[in-house]
C-alpha positions in Angstrom: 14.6 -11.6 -49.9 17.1 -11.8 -52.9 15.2 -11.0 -56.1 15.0 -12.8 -59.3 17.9 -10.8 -61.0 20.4 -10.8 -57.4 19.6 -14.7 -57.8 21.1 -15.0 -61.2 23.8 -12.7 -60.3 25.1 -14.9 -56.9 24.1 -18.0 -58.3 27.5 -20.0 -58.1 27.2 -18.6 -54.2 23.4 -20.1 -53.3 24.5 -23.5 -55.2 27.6 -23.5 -52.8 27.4 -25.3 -49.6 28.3 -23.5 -46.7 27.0 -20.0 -47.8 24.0 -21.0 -50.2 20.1 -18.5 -49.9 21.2 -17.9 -46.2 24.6 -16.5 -46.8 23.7 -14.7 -49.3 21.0 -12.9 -47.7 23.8 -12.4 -44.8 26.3 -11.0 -47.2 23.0 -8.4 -48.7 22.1 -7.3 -45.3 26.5 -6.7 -44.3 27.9 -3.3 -44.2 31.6 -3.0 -44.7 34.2 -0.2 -44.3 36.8 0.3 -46.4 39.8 2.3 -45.7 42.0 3.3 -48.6 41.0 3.1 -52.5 44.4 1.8 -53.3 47.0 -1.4 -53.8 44.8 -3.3 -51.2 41.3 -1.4 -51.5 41.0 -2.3 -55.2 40.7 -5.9 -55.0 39.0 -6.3 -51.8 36.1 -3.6 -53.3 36.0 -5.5 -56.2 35.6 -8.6 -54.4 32.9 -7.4 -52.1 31.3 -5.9 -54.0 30.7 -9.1 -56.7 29.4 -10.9 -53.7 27.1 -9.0 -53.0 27.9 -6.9 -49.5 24.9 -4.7 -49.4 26.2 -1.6 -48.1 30.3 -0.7 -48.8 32.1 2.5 -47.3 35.1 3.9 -49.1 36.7 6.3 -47.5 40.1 7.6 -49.5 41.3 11.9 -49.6 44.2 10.9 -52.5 43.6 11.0 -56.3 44.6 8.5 -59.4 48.0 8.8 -60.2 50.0 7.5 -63.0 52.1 5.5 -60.7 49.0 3.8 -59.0 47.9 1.9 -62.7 50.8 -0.6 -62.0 48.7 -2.2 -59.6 45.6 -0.4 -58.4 43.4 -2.3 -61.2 40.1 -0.6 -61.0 41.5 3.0 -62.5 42.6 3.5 -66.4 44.6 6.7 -67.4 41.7 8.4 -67.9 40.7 8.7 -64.2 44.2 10.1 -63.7 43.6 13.1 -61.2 40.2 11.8 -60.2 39.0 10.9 -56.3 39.8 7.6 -56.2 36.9 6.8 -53.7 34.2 8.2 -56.1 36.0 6.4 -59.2 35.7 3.4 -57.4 32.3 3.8 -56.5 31.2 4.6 -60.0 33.3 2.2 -61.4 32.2 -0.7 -59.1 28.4 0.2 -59.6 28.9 -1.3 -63.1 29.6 -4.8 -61.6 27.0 -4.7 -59.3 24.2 -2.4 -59.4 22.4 -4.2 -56.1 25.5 -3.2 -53.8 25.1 0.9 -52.2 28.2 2.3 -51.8 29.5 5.3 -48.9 31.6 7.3 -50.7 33.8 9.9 -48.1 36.4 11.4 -49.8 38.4 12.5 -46.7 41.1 11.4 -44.7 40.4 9.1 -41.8 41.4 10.6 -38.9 40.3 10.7 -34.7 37.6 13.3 -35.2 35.5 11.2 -37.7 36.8 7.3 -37.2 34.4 6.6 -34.4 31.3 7.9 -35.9 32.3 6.2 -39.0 32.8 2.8 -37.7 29.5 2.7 -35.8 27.3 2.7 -39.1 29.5 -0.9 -40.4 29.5 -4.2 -39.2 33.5 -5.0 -40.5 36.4 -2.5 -41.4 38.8 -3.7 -44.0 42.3 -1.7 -43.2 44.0 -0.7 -47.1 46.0 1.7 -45.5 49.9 2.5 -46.2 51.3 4.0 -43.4 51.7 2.9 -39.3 49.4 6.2 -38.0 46.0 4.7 -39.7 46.7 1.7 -38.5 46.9 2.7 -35.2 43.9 4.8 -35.5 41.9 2.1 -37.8 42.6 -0.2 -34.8 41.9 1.9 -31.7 38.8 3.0 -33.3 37.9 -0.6 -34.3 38.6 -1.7 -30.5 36.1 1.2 -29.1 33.4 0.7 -31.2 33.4 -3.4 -30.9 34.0 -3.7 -34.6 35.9 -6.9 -36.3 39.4 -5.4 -38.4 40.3 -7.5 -41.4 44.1 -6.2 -41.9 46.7 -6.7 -44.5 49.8 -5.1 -45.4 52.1 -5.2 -48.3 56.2 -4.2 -48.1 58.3 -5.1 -51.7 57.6 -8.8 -52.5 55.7 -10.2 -49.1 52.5 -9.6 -47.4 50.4 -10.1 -44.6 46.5 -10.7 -43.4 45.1 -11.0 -40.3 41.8 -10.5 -38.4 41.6 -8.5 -35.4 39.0 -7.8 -32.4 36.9 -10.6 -33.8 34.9 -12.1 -30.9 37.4 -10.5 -28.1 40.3 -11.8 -30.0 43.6 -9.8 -30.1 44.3 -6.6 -31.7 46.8 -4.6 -33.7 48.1 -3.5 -31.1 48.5 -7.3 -29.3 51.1 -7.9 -32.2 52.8 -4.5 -32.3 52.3 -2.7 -29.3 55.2 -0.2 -30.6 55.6 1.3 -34.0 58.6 1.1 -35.7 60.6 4.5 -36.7 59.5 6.0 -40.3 63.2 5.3 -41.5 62.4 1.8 -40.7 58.8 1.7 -42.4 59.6 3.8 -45.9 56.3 3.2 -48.4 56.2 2.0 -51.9 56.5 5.4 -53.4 59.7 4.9 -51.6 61.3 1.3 -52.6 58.3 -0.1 -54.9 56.1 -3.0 -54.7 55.6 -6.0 -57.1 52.1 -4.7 -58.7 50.3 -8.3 -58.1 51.2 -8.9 -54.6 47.9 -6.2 -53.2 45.8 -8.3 -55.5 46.5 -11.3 -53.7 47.0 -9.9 -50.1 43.5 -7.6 -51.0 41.7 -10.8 -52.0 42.8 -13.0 -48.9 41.0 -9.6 -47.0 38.6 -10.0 -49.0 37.7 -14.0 -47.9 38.2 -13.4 -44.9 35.7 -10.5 -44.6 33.2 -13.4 -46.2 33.9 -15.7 -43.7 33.3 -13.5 -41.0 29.5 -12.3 -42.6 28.7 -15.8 -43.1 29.9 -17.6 -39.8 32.1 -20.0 -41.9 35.5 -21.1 -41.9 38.6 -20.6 -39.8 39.2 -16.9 -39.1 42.5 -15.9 -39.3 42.0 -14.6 -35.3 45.1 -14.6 -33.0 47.1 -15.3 -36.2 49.6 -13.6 -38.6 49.8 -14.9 -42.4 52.6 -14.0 -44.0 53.1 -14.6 -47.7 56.0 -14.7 -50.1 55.8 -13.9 -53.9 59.1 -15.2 -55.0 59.5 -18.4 -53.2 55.7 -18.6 -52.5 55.9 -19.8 -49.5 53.6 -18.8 -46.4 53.2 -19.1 -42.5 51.1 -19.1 -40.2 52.0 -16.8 -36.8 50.2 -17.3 -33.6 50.2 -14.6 -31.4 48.1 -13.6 -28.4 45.6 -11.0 -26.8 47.6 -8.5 -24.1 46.1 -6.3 -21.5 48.7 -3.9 -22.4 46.9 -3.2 -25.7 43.7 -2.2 -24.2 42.5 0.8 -25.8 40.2 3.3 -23.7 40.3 6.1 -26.1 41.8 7.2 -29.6 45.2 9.5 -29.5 45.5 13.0 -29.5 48.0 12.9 -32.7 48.7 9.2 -34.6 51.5 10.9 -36.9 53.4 12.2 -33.7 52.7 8.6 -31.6 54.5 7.4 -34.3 57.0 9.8 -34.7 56.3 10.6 -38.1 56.3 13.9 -37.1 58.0 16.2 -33.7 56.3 18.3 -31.7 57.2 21.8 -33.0 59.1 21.7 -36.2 56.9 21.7 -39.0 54.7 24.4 -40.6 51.8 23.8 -43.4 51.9 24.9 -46.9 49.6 27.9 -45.9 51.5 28.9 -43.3 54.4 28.5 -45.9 52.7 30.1 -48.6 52.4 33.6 -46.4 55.9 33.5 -45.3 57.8 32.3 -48.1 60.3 34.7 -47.8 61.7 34.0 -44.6 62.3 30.2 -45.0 64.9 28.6 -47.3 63.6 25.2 -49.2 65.2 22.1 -49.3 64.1 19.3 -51.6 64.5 15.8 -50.4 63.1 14.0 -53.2 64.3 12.1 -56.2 65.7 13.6 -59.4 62.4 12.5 -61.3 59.9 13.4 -58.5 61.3 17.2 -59.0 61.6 17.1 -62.4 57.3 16.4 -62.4 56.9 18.8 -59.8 58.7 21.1 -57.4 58.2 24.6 -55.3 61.4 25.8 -56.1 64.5 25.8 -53.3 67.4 23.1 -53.3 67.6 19.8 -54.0 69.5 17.1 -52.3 68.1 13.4 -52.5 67.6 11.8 -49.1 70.1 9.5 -49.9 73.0 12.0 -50.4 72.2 14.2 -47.7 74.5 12.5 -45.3 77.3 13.8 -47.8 76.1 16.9 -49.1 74.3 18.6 -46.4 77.4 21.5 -46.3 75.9 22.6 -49.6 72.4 24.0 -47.7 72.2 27.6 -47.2 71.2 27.9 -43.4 71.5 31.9 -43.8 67.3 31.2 -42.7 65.7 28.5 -41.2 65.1 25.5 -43.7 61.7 23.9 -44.4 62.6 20.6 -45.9 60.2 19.1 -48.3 59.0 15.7 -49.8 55.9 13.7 -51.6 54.3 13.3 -48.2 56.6 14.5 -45.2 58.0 11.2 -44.2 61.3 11.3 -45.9 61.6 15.0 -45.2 61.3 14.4 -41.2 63.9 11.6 -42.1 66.1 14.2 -43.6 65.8 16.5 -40.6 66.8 14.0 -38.0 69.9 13.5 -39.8 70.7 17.5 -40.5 70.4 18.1 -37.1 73.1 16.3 -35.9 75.1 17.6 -38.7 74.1 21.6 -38.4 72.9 21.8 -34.6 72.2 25.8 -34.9 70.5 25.6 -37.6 66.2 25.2 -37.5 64.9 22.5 -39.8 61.3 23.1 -40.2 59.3 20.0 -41.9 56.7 20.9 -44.2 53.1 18.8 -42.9 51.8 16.8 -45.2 54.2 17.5 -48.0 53.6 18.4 -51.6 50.7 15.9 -51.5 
């Protein structure tokens, strides 16, 4: 039953036809997964959780960083440093104090995504990068769970719903991913700060929809939206026996090639054997100037005419923000300086 108070709080939902007392109570009794605390994750929690989902996972490893204010709307300067899943959790308590909230401040990943999904009835995907969405997909096929996707890149977006009712998957409408130098990330090239809010919130509806039994589900279909002529499609696409899914990956990163098969080395393995590596910095000029672990510095982008400058007198670990651009930077030096070891550093400085 929905109590006096929830009835004053959802009151422009109950007087709405199509959802009204039932859908409400459907939307109370829903439990939703939320991958990633960030661009997308911020508006669809907030939206959730105003209409009242009764149970919402976040599940998020990173912290609040300056650069995330610009359009990750539910942090202030103050939370700067701060899990972002348990910010957002305390923060969204304050709009709702009937919604419970998951808070697993961890990385998704193939030990824990199974277990995971089985406690929700819908996972919303606000990840940034091709190996989550893999995994968030797979994991969503083999636990029978409906996968409310969206994706941001610059200006344009997209939204779709996937293993809803035996409809497609992910991996229906890109069986392959694309190479990380053809995928870089908005810490990379940027992103207009509105354009999660309004990809997040079409997640968001569509997660509604789905609880409630209402509306057109965005199944077998692709929107694709366009902040600076605002113009938007509609793609149909549809379900493949080549994407069936039997069981989750050994390795997401290395199925989509974000990382090789033996050149990379973490920072503790780093940390003990310092001395026989030489560093190479691939970032920008501002990124080091925040932050660095000493070693060289050549931006990715002039690598292709300064790589003579690296001393290769020891193997190289090669450095970035997260390892992406780094493994980027190695593919290229290794063509240029074949007997020399490049040696990517996992994870990067994050």
């Amino acid at each position: 039953m929905l109590t006096t108070e929830e009835q004053k709080q959802y009151n422009r939902h109950i007087i709405l036809d199509k959802i009204g007392k039932e859908g409400q109570l459907k939307l109370k009794k829903a439990k939703a997964l939320v991958i990633g605390a960030g661009g997308l994750g911020c508006p669809v929690l907030q939206y959730l959780t105003a209409a009242g989902i009764g149970r919402i996972g976040i599940i998020d490893d990173d912290v609040v960083s300056q650069s995330n204010l610009q359009r990750q709307i539910l942090y202030t300067i103050e939370d700067i440093g701060n899990s972002k899943a348990e910010t957002a959790s305390k923060r969204l308590s304050k709009l709702n104090p009937f919604v419970q909230f998951n808070v697993y401040k961890e990385k998704l990943t193939v030990v824990n995504a199974v277990a995971l999904f089985k406690q929700y009835d819908v996972i919303v995907d606000g990840s940034d990068n091709f190996a989550t969405r893999y995994l968030t997909n797979d994991a969503a096929v083999l636990t029978n769970k409906p996968l409310v996707y969206g994706a941001i890149f610059k200006f344009e977006g997209q939204v779709s719903v996937f293993n809803y009712k035996e409809s497609a998957t992910y991996r229906c409408l890109y069986p392959n991913p694309p190479k990380p130098e053809e995928s870089p990330n908005c810490s990379e090239i940027g992103v207009l700060g509105v354009l999660p809010g309004i990809i997040g919130g079409l997640q968001a509806n569509e997660v509604i929809k789905i609880i409630c039994g209402i509306g057109d589900v965005l199944v077998n279909k692709l929107l694709m939206y366009d902040t600076l002529s605002m113009r938007q499609m509609i793609l149909k696409f549809e379900k493949t026996k080549r994407a069936e899914v039997t069981e989750l990956d050994d390795d997401y990163e290395f199925f989509c090639g974000i990382k090789k098969a033996a050149n990379e080395i973490t920072q503790e393995e780093l940390q003990n054997k310092l001395s026989n590596y030489n560093l190479l910095d691939v970032r920008e000029v501002w990124e080091r100037e925040q932050y660095h672990i000493e070693g060289q510095h050549i931006p990715l982008g002039e690598l292709s005419n300064r790589y003579k400058e690296i001393a290769i007198n020891k193997p190289v670990v090669v450095y970035c923000k997260s390892g992406i651009r780094s493994q980027q930077a190695i593919d290229l030096l290794e063509k240029q300086l074949e007997d020399t070891t490049f040696i990517n550093l996992k994870g990067g400085l994050k």
